[in-house]
LUMMI-972739 format. One record per residue: residue in three letters; z, y negated, x negated of N, C-alpha, C, CB in turn; residue number from 1. Coordinates in steps of 0.1 Angstrom, whole numbers, plus 5000, padded with zeros to 4 digits. Each point is the difference from the previous one (the first is absolute). Glycine has a CB too. Layout:
% residues N
r:Ala	npz:Z	npy:Y	npx:X	capz:Z	capy:Y	capx:X	cpz:Z	cpy:Y	cpx:X	cbpz:Z	cbpy:Y	cbpx:X	k:NUM;
...
***
This chain:
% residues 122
r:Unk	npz:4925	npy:8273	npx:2142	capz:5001	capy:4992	capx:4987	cpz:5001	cpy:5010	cpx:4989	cbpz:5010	cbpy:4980	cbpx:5011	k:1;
r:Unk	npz:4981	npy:5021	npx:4979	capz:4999	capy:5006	capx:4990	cpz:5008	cpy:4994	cpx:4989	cbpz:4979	cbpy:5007	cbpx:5009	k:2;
r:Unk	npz:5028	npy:4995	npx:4980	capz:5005	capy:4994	capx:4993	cpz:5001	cpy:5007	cpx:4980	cbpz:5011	cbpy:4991	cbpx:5028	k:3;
r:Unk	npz:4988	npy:5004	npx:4963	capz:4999	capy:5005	capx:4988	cpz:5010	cpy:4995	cpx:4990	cbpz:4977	cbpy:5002	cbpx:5005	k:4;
r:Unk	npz:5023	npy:5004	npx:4982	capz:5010	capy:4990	capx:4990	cpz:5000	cpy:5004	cpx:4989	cbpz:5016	cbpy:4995	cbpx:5014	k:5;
r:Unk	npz:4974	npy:4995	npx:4979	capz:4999	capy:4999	capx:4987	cpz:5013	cpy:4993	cpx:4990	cbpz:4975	cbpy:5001	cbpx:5008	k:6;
r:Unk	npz:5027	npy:5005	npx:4986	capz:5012	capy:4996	capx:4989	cpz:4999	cpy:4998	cpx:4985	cbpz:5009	cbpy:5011	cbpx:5014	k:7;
r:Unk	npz:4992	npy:4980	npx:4986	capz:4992	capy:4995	capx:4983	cpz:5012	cpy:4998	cpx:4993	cbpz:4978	cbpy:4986	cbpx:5005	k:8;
r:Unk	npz:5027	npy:5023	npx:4988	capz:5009	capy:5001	capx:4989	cpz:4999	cpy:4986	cpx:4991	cbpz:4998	cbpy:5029	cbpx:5001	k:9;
r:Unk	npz:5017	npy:4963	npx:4997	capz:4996	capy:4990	capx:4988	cpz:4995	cpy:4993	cpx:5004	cbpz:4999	cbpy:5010	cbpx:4985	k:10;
r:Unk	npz:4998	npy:4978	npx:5008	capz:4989	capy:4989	capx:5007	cpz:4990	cpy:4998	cpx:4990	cbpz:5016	cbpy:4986	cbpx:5015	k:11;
r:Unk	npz:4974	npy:5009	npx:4996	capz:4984	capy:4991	capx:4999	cpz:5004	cpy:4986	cpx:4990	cbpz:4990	cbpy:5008	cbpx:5030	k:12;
r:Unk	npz:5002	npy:4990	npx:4967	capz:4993	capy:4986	capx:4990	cpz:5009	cpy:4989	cpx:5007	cbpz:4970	cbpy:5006	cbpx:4996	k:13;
r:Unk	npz:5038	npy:4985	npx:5005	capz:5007	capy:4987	capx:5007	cpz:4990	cpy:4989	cpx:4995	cbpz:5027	cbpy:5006	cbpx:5000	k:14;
r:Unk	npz:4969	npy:4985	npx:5016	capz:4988	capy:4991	capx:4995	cpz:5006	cpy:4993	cpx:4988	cbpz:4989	cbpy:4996	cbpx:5023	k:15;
r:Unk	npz:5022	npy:5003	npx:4977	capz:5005	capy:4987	capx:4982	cpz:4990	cpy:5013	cpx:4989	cbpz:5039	cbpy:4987	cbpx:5003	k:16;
r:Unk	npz:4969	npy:5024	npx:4995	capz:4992	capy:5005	capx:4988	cpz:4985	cpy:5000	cpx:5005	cbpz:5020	cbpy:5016	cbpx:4990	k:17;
r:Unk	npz:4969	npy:4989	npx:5018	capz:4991	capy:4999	capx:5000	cpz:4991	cpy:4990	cpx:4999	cbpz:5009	cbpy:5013	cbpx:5006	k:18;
r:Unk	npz:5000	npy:4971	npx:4997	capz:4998	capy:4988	capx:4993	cpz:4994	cpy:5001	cpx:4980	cbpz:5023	cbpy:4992	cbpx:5022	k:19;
r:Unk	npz:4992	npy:5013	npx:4976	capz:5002	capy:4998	capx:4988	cpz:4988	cpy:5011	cpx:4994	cbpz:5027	cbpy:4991	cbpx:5003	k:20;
r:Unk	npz:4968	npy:5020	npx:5001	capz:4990	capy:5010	capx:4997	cpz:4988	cpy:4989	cpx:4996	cbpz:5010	cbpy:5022	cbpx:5017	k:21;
r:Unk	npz:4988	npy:4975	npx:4993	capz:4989	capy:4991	capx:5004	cpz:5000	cpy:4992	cpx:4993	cbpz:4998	cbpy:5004	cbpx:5018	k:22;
r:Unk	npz:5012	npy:4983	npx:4973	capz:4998	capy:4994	capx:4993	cpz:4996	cpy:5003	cpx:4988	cbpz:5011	cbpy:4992	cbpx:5014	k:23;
r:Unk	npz:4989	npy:5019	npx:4980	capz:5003	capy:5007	capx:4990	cpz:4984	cpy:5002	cpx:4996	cbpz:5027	cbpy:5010	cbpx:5008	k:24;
r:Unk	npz:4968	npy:4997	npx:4996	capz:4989	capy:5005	capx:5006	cpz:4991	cpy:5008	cpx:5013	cbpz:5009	cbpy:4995	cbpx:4981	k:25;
r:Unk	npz:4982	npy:4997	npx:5025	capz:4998	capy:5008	capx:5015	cpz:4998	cpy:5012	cpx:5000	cbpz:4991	cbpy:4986	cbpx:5008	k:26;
r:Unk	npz:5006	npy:5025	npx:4976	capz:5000	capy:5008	capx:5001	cpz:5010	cpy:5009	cpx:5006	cbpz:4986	cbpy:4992	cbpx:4986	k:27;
r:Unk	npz:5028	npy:4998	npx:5005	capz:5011	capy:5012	capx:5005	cpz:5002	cpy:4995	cpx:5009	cbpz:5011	cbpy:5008	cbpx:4984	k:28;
r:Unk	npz:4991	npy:4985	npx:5028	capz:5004	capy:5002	capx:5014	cpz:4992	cpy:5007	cpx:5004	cbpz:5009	cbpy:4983	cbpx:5004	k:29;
r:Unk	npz:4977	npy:5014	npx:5000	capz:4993	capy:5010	capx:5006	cpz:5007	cpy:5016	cpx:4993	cbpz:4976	cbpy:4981	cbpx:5004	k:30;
r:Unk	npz:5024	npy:5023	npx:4987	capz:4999	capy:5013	capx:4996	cpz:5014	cpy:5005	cpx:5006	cbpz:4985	cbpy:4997	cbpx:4977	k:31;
r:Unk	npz:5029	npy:4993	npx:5022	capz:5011	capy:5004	capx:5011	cpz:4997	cpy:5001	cpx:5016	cbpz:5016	cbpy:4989	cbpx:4983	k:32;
r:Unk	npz:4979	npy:5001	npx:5025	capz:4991	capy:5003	capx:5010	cpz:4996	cpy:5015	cpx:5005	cbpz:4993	cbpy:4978	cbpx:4991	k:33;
r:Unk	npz:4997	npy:5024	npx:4997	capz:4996	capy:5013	capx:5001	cpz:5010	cpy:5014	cpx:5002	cbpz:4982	cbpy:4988	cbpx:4987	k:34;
r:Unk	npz:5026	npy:5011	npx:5002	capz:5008	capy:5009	capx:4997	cpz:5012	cpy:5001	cpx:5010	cbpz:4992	cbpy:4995	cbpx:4977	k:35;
r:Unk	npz:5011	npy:4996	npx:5028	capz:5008	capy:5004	capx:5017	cpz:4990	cpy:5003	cpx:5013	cbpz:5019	cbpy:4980	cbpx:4994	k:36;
r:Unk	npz:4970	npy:5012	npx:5003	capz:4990	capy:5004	capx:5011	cpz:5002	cpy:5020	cpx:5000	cbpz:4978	cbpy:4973	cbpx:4994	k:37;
r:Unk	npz:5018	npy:5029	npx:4996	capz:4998	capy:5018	capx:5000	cpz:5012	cpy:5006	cpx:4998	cbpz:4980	cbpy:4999	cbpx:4988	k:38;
r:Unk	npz:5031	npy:4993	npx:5004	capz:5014	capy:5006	capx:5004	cpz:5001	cpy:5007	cpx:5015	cbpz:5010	cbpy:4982	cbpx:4984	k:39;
r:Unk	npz:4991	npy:5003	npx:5023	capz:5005	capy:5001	capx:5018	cpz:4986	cpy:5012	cpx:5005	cbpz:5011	cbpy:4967	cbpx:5006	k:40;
r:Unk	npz:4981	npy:5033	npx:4988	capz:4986	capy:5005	capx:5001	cpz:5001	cpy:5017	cpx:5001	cbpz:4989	cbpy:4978	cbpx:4984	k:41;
r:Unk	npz:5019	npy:5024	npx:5007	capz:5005	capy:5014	capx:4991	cpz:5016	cpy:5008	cpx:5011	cbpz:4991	cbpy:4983	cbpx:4968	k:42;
r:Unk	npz:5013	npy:5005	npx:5035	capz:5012	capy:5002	capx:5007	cpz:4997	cpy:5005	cpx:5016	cbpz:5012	cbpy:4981	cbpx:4983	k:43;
r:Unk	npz:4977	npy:5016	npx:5023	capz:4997	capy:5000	capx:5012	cpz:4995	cpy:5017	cpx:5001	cbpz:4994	cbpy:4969	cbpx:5003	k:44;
r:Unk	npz:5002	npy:5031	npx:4987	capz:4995	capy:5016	capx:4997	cpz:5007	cpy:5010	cpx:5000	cbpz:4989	cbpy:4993	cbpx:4989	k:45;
r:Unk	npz:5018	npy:5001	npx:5002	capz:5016	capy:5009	capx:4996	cpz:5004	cpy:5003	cpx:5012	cbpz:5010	cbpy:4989	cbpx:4981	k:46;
r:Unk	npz:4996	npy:5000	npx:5026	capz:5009	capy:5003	capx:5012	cpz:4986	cpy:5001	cpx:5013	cbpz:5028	cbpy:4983	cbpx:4991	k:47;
r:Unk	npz:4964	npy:5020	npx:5008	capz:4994	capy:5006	capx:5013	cpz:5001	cpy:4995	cpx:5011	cbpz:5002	cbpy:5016	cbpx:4992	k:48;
r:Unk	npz:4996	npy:4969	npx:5002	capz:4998	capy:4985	capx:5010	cpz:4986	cpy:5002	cpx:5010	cbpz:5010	cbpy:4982	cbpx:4977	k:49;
r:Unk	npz:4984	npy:5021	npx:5033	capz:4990	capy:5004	capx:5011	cpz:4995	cpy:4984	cpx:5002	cbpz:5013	cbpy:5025	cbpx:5013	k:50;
r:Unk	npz:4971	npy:4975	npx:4991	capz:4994	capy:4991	capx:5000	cpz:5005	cpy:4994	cpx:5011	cbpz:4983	cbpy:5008	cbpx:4987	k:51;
r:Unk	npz:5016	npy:4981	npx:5015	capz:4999	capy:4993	capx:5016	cpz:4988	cpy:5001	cpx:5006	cbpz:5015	cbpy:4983	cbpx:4993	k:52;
r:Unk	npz:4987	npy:5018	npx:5024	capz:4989	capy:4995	capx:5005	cpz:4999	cpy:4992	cpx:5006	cbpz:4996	cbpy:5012	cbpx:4999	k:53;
r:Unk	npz:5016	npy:4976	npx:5006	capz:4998	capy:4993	capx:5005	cpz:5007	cpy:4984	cpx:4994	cbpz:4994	cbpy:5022	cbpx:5017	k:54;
r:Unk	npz:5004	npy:4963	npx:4981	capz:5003	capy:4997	capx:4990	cpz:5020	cpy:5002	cpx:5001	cbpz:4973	cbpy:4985	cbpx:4997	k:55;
r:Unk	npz:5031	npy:5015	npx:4991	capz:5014	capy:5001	capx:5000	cpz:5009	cpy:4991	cpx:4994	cbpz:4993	cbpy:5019	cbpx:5001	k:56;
r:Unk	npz:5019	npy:4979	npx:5009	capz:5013	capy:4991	capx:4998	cpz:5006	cpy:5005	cpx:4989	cbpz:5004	cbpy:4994	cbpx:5024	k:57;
r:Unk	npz:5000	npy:4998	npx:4965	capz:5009	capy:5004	capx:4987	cpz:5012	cpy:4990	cpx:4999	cbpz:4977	cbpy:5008	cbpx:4985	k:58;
r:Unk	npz:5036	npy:4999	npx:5017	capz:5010	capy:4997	capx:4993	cpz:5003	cpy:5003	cpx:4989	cbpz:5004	cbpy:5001	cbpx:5016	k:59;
r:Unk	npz:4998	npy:4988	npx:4973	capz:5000	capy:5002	capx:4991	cpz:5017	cpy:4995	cpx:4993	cbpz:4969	cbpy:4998	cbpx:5004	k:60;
r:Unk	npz:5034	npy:5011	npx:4990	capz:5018	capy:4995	capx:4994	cpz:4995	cpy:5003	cpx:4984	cbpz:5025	cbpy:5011	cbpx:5024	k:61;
r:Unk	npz:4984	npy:4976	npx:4971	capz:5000	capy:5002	capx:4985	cpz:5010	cpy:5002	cpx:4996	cbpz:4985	cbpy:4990	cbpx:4996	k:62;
r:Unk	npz:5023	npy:5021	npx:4997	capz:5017	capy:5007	capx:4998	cpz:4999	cpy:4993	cpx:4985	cbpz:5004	cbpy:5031	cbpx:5016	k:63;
r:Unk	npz:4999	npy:4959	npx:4976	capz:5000	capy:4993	capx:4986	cpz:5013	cpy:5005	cpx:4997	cbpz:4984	cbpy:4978	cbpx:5003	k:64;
r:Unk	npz:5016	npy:5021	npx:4982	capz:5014	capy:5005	capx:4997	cpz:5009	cpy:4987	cpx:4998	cbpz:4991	cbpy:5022	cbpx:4988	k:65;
r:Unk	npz:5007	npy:4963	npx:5015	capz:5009	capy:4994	capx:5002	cpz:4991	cpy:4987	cpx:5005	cbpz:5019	cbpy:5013	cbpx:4985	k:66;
r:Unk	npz:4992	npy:4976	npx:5013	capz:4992	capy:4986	capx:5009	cpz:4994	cpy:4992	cpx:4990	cbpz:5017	cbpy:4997	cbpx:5018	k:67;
r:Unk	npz:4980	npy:5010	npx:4969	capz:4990	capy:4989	capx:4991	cpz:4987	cpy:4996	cpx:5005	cbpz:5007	cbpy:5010	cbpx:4981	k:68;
r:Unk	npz:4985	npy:4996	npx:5025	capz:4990	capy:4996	capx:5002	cpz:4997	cpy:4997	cpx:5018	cbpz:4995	cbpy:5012	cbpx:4975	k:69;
r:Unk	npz:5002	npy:4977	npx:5027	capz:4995	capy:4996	capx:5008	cpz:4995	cpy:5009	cpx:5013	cbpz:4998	cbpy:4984	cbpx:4980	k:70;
r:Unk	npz:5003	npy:5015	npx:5032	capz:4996	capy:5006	capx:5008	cpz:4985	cpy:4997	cpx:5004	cbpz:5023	cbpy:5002	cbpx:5005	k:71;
r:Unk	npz:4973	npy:4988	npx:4991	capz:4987	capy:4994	capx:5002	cpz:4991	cpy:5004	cpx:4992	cbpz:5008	cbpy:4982	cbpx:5008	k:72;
r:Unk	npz:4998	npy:5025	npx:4980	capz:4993	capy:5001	capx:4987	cpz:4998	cpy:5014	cpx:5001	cbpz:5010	cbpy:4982	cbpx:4987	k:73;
r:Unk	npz:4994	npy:5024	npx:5023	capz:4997	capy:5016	capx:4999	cpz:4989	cpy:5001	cpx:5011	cbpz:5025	cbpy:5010	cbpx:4993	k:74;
r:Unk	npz:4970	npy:4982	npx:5015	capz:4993	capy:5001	capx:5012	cpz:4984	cpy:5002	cpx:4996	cbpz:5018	cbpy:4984	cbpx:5012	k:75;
r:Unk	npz:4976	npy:5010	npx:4971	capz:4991	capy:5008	capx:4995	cpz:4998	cpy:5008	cpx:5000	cbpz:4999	cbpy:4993	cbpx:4993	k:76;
r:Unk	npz:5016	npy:5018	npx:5004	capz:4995	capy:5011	capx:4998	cpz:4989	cpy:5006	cpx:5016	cbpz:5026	cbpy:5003	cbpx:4980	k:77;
r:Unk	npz:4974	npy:4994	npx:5027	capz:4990	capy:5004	capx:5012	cpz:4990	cpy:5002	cpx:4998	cbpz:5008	cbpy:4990	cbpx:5012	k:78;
r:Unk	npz:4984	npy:5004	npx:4979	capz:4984	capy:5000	capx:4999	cpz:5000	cpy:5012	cpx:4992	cbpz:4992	cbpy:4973	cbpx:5001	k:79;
r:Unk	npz:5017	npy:5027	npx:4990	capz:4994	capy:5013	capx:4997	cpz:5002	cpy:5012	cpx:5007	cbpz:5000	cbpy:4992	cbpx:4981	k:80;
r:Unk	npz:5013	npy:5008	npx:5027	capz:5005	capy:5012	capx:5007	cpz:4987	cpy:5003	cpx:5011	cbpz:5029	cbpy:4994	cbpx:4997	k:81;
r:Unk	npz:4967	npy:4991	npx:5011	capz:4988	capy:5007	capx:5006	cpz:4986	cpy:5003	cpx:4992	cbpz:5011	cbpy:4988	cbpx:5020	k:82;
r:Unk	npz:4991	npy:5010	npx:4969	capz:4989	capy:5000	capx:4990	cpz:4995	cpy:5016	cpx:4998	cbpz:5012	cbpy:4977	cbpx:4986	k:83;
r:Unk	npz:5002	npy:5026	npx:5014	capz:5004	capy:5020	capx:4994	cpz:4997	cpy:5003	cpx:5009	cbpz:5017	cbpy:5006	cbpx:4987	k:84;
r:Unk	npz:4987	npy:4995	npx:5029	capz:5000	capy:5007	capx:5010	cpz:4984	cpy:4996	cpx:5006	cbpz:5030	cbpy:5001	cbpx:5004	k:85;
r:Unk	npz:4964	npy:4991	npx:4993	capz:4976	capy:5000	capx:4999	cpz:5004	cpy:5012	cpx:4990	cbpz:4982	cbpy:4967	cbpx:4998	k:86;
r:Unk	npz:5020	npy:5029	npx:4991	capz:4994	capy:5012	capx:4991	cpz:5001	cpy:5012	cpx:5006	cbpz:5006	cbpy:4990	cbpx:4980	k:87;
r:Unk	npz:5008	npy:5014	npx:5018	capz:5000	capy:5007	capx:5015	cpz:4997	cpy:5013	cpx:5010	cbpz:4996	cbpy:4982	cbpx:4994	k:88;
r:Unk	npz:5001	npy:5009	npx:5008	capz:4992	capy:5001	capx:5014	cpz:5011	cpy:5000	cpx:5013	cbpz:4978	cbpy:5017	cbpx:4988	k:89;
r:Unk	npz:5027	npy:4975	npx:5009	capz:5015	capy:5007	capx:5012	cpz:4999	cpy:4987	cpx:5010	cbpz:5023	cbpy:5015	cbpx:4981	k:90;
r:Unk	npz:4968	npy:4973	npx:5014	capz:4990	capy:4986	capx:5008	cpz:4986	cpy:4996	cpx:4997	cbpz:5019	cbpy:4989	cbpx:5001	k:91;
r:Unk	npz:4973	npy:5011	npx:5009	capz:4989	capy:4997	capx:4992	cpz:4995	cpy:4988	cpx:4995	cbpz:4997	cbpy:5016	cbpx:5010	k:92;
r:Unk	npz:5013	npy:4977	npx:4992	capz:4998	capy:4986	capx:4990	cpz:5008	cpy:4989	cpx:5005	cbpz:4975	cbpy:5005	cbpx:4994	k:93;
r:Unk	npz:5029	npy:4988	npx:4997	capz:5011	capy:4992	capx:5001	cpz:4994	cpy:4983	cpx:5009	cbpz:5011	cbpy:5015	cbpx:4972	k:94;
r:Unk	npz:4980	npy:4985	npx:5036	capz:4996	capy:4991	capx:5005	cpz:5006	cpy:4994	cpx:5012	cbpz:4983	cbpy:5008	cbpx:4989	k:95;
r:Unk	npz:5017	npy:4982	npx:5018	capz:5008	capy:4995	capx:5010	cpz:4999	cpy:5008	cpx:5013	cbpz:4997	cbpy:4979	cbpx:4988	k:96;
r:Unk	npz:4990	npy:5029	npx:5014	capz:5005	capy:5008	capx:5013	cpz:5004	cpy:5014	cpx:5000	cbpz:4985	cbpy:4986	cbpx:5009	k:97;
r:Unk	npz:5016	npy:5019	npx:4974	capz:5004	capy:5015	capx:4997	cpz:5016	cpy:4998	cpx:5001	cbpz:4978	cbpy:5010	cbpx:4982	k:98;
r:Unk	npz:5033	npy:4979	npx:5013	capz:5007	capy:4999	capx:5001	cpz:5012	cpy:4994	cpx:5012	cbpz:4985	cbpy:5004	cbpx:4980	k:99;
r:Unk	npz:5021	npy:5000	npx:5027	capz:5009	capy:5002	capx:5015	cpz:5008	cpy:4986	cpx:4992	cbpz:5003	cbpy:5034	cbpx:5013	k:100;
r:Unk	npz:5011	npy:4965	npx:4991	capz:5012	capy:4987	capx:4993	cpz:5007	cpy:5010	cpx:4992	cbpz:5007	cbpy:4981	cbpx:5020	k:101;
r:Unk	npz:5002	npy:5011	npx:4975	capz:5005	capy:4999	capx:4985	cpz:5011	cpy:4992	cpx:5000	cbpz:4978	cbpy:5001	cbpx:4990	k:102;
r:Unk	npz:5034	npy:5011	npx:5007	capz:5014	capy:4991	capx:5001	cpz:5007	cpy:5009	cpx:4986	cbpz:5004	cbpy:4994	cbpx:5033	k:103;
r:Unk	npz:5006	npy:4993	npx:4963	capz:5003	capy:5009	capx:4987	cpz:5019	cpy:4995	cpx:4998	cbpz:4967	cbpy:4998	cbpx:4986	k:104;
r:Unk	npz:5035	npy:5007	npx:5007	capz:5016	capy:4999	capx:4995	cpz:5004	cpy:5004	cpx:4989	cbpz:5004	cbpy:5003	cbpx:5019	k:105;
r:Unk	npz:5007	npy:4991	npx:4976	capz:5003	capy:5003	capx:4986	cpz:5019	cpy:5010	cpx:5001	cbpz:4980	cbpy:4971	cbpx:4989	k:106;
r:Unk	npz:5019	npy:5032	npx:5000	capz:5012	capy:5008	capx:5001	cpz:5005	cpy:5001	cpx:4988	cbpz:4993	cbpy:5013	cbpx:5018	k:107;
r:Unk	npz:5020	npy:4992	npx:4975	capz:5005	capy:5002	capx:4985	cpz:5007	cpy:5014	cpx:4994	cbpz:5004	cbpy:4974	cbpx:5004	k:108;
r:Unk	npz:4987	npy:5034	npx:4990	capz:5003	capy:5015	capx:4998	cpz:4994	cpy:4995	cpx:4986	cbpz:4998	cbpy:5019	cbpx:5025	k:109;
r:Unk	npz:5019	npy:4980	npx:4970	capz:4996	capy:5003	capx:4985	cpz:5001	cpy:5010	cpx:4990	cbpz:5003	cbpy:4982	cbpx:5005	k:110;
r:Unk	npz:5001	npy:5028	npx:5004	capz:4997	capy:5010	capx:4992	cpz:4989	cpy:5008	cpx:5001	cbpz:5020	cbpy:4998	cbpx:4998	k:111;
r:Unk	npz:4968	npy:4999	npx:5018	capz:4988	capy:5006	capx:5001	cpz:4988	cpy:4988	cpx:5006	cbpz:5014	cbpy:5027	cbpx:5004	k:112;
r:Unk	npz:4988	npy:4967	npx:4985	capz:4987	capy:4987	capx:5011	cpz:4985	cpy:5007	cpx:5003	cbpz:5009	cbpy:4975	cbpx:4984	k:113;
r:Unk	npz:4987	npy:5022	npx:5028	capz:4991	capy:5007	capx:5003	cpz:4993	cpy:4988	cpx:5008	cbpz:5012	cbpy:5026	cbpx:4999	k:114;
r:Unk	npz:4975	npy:4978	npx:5010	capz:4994	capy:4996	capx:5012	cpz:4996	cpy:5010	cpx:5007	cbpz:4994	cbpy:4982	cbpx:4992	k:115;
r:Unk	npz:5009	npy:5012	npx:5019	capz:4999	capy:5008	capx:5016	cpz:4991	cpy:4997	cpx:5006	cbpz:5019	cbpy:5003	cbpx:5004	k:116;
r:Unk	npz:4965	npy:5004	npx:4997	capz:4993	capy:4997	capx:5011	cpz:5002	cpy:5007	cpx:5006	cbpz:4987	cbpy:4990	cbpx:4994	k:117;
r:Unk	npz:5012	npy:5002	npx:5020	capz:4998	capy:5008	capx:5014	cpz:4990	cpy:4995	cpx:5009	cbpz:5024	cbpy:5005	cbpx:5001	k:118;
r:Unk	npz:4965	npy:5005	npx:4998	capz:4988	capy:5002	capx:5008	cpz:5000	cpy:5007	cpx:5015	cbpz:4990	cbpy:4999	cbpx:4975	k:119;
r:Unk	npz:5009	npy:4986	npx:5029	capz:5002	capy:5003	capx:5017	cpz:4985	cpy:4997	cpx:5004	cbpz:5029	cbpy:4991	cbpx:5007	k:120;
r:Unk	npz:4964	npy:5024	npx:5003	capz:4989	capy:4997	capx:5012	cpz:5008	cpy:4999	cpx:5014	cbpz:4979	cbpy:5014	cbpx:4988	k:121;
r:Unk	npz:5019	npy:4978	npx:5017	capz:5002	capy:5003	capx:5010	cpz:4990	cpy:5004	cpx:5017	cbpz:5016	cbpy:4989	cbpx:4982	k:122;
***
C-alpha cells in the first residue's frame, strides 16, 4: 500500500459561500472554482505529491477553526480538491473508475484549520 498527503493550509470555498458567489454573478463562482482548483493544483507541486497508478482511496479530514459551519457544507470542497490533483497530474481524471472510496471527517484546530488528504493505492 502506497500512501500520500496533501495538506491544504486554510480552507476552500464552503458550498453556502459558493452559493452566494454564484448568485451574485456566475462569473464569480466559477472564477473561485478556478482559483482553488489551481491553488490545490499549485500545492500538489509544492509538496511533491507523485502521480497514481492505480485508482486511489482518499481520506479526507477537514481541521475548521470552529463549529460555524456545517460539516455537510465543507464536503464541496472535494470537487475541487479532485479538480487540482487532474490538473495535476497526480489522477488522471476525476471519473467514476479513476477514483477508489472516499471517507472523510471533520476536526477543530483553530488555530491552524487546514485539510488533509490522504491518497491511498492500494
Amino acid at each position: 500500500m502506497k500512501s500520500q498527503t496533501l495538506l491544504i493550509p486554510g480552507e476552500l470555498t464552503t458550498m453556502n459561500k459558493l452559493i452566494n458567489h454564484d448568485r451574485s454573478h456566475w462569473a464569480i463562482g466559477a472564477k473561485h472554482k478556478k482559483d482553488n482548483t489551481n491553488f490545490v493544483a499549485d500545492l500538489c507541486l509544492e509538496q511533491h505529491i507523485k502521480p497514481t497508478v492505480t485508482p486511489p482511496d482518499f481520506d479526507i479530514i477537514f481541521y475548521r477553526p470552529n463549529k460555524r459551519t456545517e460539516k455537510d457544507n465543507c464536503l464541496s470542497q472535494v470537487k475541487e480538491i479532485l479538480d487540482g490533483l487532474v490538473v495535476a497530474g497526480v489522477i488522471s481524471d476525476d471519473r467514476w473508475d479513476n477514483i477508489g472510496g472516499m471517507s472523510f471527517d471533520w476536526g477543530i484546530n483553530k488555530d491552524n484549520p487546514h485539510i488533509e488528504v490522504h491518497i491511498i493505492e492500494n
